[in-house]
C-alpha positions as CSV (number, residue, x, y, z in Angstrom):
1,X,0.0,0.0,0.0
2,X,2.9,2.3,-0.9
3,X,0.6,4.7,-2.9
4,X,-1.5,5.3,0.2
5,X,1.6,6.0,1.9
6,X,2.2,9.1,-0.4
7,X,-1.3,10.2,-0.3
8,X,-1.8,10.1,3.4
9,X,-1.7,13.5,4.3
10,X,-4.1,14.2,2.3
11,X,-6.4,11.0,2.7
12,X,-6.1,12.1,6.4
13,X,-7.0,15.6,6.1
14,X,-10.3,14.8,3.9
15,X,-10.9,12.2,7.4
16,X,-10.4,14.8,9.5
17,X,-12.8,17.3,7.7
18,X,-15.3,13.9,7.7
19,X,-15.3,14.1,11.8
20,X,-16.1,17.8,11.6
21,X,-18.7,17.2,9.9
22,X,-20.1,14.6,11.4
23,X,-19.7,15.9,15.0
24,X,-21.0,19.2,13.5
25,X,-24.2,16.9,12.3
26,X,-24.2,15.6,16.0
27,X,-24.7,19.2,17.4
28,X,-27.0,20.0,15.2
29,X,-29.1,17.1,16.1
30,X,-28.5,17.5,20.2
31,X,-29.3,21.2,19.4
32,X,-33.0,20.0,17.7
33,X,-32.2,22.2,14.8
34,X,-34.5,21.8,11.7
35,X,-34.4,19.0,9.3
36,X,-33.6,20.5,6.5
37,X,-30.3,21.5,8.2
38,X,-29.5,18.3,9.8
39,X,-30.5,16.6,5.7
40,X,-27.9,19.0,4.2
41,X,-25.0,18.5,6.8
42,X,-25.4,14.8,6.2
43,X,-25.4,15.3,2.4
44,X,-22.1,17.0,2.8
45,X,-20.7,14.1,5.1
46,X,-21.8,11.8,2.3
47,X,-20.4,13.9,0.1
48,X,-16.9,13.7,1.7
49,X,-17.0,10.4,2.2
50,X,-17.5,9.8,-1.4
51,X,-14.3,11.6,-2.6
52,X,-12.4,9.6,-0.3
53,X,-13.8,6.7,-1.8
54,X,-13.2,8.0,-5.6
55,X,-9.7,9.1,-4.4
56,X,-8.6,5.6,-3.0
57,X,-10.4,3.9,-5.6
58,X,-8.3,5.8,-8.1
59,X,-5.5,5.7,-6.6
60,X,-5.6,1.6,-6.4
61,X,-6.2,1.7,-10.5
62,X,-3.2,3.9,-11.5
63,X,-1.2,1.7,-9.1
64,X,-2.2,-1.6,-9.7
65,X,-3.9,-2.1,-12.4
66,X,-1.9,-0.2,-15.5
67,X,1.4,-1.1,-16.2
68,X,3.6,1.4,-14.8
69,X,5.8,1.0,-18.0
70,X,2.6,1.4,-20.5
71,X,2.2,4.7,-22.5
72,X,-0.6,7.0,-20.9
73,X,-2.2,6.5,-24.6
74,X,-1.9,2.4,-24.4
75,X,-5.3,1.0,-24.6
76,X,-4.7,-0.5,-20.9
77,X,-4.0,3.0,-19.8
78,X,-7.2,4.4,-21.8
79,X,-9.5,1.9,-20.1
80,X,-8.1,2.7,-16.6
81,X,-8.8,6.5,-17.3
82,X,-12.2,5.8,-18.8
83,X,-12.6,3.6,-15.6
84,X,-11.5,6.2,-13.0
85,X,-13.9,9.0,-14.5
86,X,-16.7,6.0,-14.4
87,X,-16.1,5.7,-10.6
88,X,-16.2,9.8,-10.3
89,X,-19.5,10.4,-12.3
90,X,-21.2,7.2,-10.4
91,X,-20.0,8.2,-7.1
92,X,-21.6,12.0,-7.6
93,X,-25.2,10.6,-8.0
């Protein structure tokens, strides 16, 4: 899991930002705040939690799964890409 060693600042910051969120969801929901409000912060948590995903899932392509000595125009390279932005646009919805 070398390629998750180079991204880990940055997978832990997202995390961090994650347990804002969510604790900020928890006060909103001690606090009785409206629906609507407690609906959008868990959106946003969902949200996070979903780029995290994209940008693990991503990361585990481009690392394992093309060649490191293929040309970025190789077809195994093309189909990673063209996999990775199938992740992205499924993970949005």
């Amino acid at each position: 899991m070398t390629h998750i060693a180079r991204e880990k600042n940055k997978l832990l910051n997202r995390l961090k930002r994650m347990r804002g969120q969510v604790e900020a969801m928890e006060r909103a929901v001690d606090a009785d705040n409206e629906c609507a409000t407690v609906l959008q912060q868990a959106t946003a948590c969902r949200g996070a939690l979903d780029g995290f995903i994209a940008e693990v899932i991503e990361d585990h392509i481009r690392e394992h799964m093309v060649d490191p000595k293929a040309e970025r125009d190789s077809p195994q390279a093309l189909a990673a890409e063209e996999l990775i932005e199938v992740v992205h646009q499924y993970l949005k919805k």
